[in-house]
One Martini backbone bead per residue (centre of mass of N, CA, C, O) as a GRO file, in nm:
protein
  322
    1UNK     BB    1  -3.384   1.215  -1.622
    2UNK     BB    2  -3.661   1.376  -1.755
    3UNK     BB    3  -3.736   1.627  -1.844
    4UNK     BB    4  -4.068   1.825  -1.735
    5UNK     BB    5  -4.228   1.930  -1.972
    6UNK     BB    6  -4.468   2.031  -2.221
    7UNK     BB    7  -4.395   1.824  -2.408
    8UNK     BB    8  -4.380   1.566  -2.188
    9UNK     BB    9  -4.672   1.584  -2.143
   10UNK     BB   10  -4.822   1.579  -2.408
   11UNK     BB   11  -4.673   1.295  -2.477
   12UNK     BB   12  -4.813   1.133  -2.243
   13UNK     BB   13  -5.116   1.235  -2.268
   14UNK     BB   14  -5.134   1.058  -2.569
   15UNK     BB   15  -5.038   0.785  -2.490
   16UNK     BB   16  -5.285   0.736  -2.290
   17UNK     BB   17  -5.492   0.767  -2.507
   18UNK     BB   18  -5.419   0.541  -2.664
   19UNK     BB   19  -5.438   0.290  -2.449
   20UNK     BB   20  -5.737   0.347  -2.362
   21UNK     BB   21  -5.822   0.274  -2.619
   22UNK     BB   22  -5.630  -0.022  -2.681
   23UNK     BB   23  -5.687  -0.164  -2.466
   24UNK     BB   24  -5.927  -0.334  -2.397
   25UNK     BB   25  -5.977  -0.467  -2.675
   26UNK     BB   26  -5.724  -0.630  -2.638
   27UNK     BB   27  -5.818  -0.749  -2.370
   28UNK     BB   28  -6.090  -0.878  -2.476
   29UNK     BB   29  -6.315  -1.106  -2.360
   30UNK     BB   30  -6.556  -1.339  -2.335
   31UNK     BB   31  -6.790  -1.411  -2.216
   32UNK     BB   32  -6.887  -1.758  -2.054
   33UNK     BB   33  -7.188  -1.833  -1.901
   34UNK     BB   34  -7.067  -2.012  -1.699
   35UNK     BB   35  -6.984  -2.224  -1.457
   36UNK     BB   36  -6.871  -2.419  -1.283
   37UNK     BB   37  -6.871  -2.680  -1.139
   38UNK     BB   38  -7.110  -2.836  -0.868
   39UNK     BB   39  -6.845  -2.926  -0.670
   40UNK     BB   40  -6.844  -3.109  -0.324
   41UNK     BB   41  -6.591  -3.251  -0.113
   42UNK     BB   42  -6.602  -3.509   0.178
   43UNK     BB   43  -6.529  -3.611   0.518
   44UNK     BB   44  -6.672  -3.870   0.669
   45UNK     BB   45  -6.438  -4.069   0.794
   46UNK     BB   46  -6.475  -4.308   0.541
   47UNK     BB   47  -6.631  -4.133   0.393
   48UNK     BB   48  -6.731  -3.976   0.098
   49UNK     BB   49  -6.852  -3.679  -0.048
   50UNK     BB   50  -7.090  -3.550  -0.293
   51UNK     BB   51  -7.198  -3.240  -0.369
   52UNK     BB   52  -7.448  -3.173  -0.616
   53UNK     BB   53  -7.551  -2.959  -0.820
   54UNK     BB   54  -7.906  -2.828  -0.968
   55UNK     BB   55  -7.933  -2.528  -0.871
   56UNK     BB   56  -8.222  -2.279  -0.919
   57UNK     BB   57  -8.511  -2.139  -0.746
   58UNK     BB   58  -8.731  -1.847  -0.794
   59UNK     BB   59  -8.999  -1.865  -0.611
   60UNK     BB   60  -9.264  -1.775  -0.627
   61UNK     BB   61  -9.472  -1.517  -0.395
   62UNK     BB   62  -9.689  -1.474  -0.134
   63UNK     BB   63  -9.919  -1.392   0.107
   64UNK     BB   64  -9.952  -1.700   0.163
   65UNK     BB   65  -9.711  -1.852   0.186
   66UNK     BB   66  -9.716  -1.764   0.516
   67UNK     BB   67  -9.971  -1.856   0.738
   68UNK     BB   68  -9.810  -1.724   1.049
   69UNK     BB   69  -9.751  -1.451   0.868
   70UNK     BB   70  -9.700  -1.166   0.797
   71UNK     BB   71  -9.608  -1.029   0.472
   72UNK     BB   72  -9.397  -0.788   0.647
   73UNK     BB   73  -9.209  -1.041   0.777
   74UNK     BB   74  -9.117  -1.164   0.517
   75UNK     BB   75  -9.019  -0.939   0.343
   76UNK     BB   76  -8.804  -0.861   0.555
   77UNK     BB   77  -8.645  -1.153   0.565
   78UNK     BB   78  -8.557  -1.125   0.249
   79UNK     BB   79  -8.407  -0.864   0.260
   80UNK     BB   80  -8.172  -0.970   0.482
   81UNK     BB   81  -8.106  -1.190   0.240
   82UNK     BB   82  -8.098  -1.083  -0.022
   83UNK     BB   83  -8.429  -1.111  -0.126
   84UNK     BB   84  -8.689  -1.075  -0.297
   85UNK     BB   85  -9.029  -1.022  -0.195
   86UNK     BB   86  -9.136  -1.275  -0.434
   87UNK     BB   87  -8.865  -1.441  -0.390
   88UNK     BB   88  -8.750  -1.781  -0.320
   89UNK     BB   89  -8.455  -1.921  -0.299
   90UNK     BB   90  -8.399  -2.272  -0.461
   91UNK     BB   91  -8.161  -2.470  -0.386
   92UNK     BB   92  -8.062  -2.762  -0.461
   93UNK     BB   93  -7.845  -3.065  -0.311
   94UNK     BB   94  -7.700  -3.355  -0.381
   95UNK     BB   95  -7.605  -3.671  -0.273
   96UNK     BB   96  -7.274  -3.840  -0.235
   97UNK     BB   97  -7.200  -4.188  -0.076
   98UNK     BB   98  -6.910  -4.330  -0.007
   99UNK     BB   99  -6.843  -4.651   0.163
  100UNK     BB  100  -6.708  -4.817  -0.039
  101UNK     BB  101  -6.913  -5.049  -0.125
  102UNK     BB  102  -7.096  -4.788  -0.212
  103UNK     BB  103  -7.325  -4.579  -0.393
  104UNK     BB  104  -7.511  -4.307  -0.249
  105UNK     BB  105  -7.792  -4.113  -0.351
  106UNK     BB  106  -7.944  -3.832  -0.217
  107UNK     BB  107  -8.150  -3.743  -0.398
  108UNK     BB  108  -8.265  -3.665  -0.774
  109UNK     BB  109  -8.350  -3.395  -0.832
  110UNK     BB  110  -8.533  -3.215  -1.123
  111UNK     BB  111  -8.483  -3.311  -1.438
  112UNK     BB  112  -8.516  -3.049  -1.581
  113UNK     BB  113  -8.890  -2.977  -1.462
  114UNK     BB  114  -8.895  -2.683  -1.311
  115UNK     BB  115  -8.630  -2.501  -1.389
  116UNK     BB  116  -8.435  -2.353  -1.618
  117UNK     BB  117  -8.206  -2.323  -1.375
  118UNK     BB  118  -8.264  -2.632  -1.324
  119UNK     BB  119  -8.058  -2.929  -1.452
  120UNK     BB  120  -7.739  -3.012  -1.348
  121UNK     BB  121  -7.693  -3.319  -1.256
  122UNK     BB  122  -7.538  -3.487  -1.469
  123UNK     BB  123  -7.292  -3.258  -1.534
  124UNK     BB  124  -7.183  -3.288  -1.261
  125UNK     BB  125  -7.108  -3.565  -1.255
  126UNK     BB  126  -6.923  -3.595  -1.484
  127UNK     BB  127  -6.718  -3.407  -1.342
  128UNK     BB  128  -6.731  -3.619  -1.097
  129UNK     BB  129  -6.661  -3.922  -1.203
  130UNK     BB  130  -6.953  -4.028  -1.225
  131UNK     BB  131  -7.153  -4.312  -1.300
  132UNK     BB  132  -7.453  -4.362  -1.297
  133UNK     BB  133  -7.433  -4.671  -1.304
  134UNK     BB  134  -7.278  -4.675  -1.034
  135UNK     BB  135  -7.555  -4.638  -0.882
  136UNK     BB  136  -7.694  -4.830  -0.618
  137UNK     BB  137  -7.828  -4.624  -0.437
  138UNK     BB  138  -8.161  -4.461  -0.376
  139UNK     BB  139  -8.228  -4.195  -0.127
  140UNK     BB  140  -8.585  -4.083  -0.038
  141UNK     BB  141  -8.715  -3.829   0.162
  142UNK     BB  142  -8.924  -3.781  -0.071
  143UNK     BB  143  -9.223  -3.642  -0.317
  144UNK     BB  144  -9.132  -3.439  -0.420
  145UNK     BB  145  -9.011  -3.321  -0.769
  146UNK     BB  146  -8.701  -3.220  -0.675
  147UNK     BB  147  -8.632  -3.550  -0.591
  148UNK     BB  148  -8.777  -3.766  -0.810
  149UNK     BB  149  -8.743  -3.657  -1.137
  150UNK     BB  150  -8.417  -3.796  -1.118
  151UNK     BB  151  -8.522  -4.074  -1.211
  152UNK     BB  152  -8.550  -3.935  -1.469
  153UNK     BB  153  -8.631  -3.828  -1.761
  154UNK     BB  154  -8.829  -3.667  -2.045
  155UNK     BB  155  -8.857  -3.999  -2.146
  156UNK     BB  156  -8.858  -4.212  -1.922
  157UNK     BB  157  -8.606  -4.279  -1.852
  158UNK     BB  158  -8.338  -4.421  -1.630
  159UNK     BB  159  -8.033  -4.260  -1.522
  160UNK     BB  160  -8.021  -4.512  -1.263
  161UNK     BB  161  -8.079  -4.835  -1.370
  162UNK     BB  162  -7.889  -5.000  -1.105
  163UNK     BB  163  -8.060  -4.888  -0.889
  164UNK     BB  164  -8.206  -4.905  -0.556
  165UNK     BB  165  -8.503  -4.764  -0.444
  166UNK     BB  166  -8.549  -4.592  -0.152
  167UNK     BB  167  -8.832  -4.561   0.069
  168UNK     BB  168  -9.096  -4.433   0.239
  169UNK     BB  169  -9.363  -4.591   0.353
  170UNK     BB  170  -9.567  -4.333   0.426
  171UNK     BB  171  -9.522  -4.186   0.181
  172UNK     BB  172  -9.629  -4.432  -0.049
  173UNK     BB  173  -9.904  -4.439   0.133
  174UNK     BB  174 -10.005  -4.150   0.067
  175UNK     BB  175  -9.930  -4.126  -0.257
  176UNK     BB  176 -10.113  -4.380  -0.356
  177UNK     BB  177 -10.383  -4.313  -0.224
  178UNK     BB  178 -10.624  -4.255  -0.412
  179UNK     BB  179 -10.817  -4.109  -0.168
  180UNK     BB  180 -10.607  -3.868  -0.169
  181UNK     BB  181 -10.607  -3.790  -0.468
  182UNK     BB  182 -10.930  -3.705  -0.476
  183UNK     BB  183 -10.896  -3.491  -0.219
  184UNK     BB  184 -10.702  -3.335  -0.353
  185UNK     BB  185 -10.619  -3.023  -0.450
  186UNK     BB  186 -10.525  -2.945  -0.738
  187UNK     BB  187 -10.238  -2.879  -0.701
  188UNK     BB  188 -10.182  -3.154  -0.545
  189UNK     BB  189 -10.235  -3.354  -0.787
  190UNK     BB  190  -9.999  -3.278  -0.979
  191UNK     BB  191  -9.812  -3.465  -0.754
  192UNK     BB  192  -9.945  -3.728  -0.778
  193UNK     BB  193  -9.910  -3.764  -1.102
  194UNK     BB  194  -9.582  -3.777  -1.084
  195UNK     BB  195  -9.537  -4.003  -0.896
  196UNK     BB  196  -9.706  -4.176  -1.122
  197UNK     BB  197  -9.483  -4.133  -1.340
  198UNK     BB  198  -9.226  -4.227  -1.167
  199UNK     BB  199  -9.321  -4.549  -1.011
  200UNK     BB  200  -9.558  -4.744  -1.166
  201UNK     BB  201  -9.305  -4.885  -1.367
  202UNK     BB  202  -9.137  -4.960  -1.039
  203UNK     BB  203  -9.249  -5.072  -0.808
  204UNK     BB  204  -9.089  -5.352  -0.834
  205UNK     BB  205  -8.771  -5.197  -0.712
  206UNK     BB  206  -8.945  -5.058  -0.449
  207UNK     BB  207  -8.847  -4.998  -0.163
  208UNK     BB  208  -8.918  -4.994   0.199
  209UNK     BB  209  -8.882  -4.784   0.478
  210UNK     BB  210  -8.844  -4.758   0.825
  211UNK     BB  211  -8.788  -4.543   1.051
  212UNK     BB  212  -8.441  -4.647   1.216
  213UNK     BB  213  -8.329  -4.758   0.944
  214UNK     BB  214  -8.103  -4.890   0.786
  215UNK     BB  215  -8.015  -4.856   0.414
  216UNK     BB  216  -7.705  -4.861   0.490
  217UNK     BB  217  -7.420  -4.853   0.630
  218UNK     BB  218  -7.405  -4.558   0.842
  219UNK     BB  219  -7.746  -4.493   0.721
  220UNK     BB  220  -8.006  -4.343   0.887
  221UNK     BB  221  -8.308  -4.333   0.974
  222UNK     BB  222  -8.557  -4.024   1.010
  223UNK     BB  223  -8.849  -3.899   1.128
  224UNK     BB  224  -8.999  -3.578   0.946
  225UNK     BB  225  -9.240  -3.488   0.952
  226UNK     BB  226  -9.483  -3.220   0.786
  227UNK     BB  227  -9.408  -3.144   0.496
  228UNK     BB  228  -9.475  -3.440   0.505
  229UNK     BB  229  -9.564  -3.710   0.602
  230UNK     BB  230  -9.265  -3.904   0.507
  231UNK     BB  231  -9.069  -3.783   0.576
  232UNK     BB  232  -8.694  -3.771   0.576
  233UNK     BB  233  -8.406  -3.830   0.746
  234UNK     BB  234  -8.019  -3.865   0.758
  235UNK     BB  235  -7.740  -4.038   0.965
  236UNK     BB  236  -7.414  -4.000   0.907
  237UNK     BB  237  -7.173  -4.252   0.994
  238UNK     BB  238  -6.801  -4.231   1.075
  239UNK     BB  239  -6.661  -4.334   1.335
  240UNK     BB  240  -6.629  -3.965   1.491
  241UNK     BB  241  -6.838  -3.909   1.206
  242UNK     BB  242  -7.102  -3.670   1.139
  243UNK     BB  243  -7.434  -3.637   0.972
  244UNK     BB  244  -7.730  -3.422   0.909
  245UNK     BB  245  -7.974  -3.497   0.680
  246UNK     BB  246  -8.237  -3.257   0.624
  247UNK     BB  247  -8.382  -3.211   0.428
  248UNK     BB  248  -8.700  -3.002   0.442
  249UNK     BB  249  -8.692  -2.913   0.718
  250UNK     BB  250  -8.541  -2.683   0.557
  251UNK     BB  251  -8.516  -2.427   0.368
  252UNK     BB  252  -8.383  -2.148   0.369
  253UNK     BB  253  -8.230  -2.056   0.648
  254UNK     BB  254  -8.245  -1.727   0.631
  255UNK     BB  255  -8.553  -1.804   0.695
  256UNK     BB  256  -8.613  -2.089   0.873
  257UNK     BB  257  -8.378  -2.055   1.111
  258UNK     BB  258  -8.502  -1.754   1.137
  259UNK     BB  259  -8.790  -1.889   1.162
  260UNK     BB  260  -8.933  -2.185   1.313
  261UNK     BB  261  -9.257  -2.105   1.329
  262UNK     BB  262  -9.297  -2.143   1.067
  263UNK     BB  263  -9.562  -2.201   0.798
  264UNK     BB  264  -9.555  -2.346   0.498
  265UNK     BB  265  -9.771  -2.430   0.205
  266UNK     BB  266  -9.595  -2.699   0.167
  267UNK     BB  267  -9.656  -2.775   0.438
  268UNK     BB  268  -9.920  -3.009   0.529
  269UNK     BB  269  -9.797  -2.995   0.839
  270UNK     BB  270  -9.707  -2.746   1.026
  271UNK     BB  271  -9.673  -2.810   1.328
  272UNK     BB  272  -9.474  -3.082   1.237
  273UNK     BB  273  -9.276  -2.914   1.079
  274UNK     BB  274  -9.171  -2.746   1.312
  275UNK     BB  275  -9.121  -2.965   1.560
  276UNK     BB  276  -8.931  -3.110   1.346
  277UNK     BB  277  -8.717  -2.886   1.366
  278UNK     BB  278  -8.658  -2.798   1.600
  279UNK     BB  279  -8.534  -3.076   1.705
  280UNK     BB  280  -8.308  -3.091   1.487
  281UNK     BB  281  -8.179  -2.812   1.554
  282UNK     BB  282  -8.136  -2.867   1.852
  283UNK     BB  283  -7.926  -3.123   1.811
  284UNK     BB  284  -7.763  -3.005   1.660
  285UNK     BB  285  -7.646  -2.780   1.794
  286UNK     BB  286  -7.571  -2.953   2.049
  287UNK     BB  287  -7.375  -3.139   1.907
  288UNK     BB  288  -7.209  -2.987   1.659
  289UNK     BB  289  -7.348  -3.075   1.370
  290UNK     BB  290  -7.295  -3.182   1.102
  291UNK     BB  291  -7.486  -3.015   0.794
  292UNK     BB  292  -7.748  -3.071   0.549
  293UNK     BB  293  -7.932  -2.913   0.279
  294UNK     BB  294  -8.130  -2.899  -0.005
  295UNK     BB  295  -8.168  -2.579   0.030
  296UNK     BB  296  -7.888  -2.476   0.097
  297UNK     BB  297  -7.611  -2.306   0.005
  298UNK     BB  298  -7.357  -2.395  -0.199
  299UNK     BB  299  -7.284  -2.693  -0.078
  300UNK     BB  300  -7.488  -2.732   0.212
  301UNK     BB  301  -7.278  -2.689   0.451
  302UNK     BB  302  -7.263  -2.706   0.845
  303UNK     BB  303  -7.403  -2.529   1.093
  304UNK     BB  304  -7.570  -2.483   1.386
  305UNK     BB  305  -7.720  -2.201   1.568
  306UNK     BB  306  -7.850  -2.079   1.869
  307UNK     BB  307  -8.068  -1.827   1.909
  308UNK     BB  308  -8.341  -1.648   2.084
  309UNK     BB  309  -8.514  -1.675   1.782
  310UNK     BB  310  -8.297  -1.927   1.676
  311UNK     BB  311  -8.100  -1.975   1.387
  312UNK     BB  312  -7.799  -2.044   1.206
  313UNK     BB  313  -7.590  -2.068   0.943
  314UNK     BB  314  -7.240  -2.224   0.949
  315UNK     BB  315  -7.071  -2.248   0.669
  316UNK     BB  316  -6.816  -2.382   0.550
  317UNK     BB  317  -6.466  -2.409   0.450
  318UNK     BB  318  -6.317  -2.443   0.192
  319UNK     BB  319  -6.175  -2.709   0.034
  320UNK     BB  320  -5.910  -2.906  -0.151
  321UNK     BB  321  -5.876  -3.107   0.090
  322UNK     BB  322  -5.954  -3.394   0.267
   0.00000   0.00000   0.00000
């Protein structure tokens, strides 16, 4: 051992003022700016499922955001969720149902036309090695625009060409009906021109379907009113294993499933949306269904637990193996 002198103190302590100056520098790699592809497979009995995120919108809030609610019991609950107290984080995530004999895809992202952070719904396809052409069908659970407005680019062309395109007859019939169009306020008109930006040039390609419907084998249609007049959710089983995809029942669950009486400015029919959150939340939860939300964060899958006041949403964990 070397003796611990004056002398080899000081030389230790120069030579670590070396390397503390010359460590970073050579250690230093420029950051990513990137994160990984957002893909999530798993498994209802023998179908495969792929999640694939399309990103995230942090959506402007004001004190109209909920009708029903306090402004400072709003902010209350952003903060409880580690959320800036004017806006409500809304992340994308669509599915992909591969049945053994079709490929579906439920609900087709924001087609990068809603927010700057949002609009990779492509990118992970490409990572998932889906090829847009080989998707099937196509099943949209309503018409707000970040579900349809990735059947097109932003050139007009058709993302998934080959896909036969499945819509709720309630919503085709709400949103297309010119007398609707002319009642609705501005900013309402704006959701309708786009609806017709969307499927005008496409509609005798576009199918429609009654809730209580199967539009694939094992994937069921289910009316769930309220956010929009024709809202669908779908009930996906396969074997002794099911799956309740949500779309818009519920936003970020961390604000609607812990406060499910409250009625969101976009809801269109907000008692419709309540009760019909309310029985779907109550279903999952006492059948201890896994469940699936379009706004939920990803990969956007998990259970919900009925608690006193509400809901919580316990997401899964992640899997490396199906």
């Amino acid at each position: 051992m070397t003796p611990l002198t004056r002398r080899t103190l000081l030389a230790r302590s120069a030579s670590a003022a070396l390397v503390a100056r010359a460590g970073p520098a050579a250690a230093a790699a420029p950051p990513a700016g990137r994160e990984t592809p957002g893909i999530y497979r798993y498994r209802i009995g023998t179908f495969e499922l792929t999640a694939l995120y399309d990103g995230i919108w942090y959506r402007p809030i004001t004190d109209k955001f909920i009708r029903n609610a306090p402004f400072h019991e709003v902010e209350g609950a952003l903060a409880d969720a580690f959320m800036p107290a004017d806006k409500l984080a809304t992340p994308f995530t669509t599915l992909v149902v591969n049945t053994g004999n079709k490929l579906v895809l439920i609900d087709t992202g924001t087609g990068g036309q809603i927010a700057s952070s949002a609009g990779v719904l492509r990118d992970n396809l490409v990572a998932a090695a889906i090829d847009p052409k080989a998707i099937d069908l196509i099943v949209i659970s309503h018409f707000h625009p970040d579900h349809i407005n990735g059947i097109k680019d932003k050139d007009n062309g058709l993302v998934f060409p080959n896909a036969e395109i499945a819509v709720p007859d309630a919503e085709w019939n709400f949103w297309m009906d010119d007398a609707n169009l002319n009642a609705a306020p501005p900013e309402l008109k704006l959701a309708f021109r786009n609806q017709r930006r969307i499927f005008a040039d496409i509609a005798k390609n576009v199918t429609r379907f009654e809730p209580g419907t199967d539009v694939a084998p094992g994937i069921a249609t289910l009316a769930a009113p309220g956010h929009t007049p024709g809202h669908a959710v779908f009930a996906i089983h396969s074997g002794d294993k099911s799956l309740l995809v949500l779309g818009d029942t519920a936003q970020h669950p961390a604000v609607f499933a812990r406060h499910p009486d409250w009625q969101a400015a976009f809801d269109i029919d907000g008692d419709a949306a309540v009760a019909t959150r309310k029985k779907l939340f109550d279903r999952a939860a006492a059948d201890r269904m896994l469940v699936t939300g379009y706004h939920f964060p990803f990969p956007a899958c998990g259970h919900l637990v009925k608690t006193a006041s509400g809901y919580e949403h316990v997401p899964v964990e992640w899997q490396p193996t199906l």
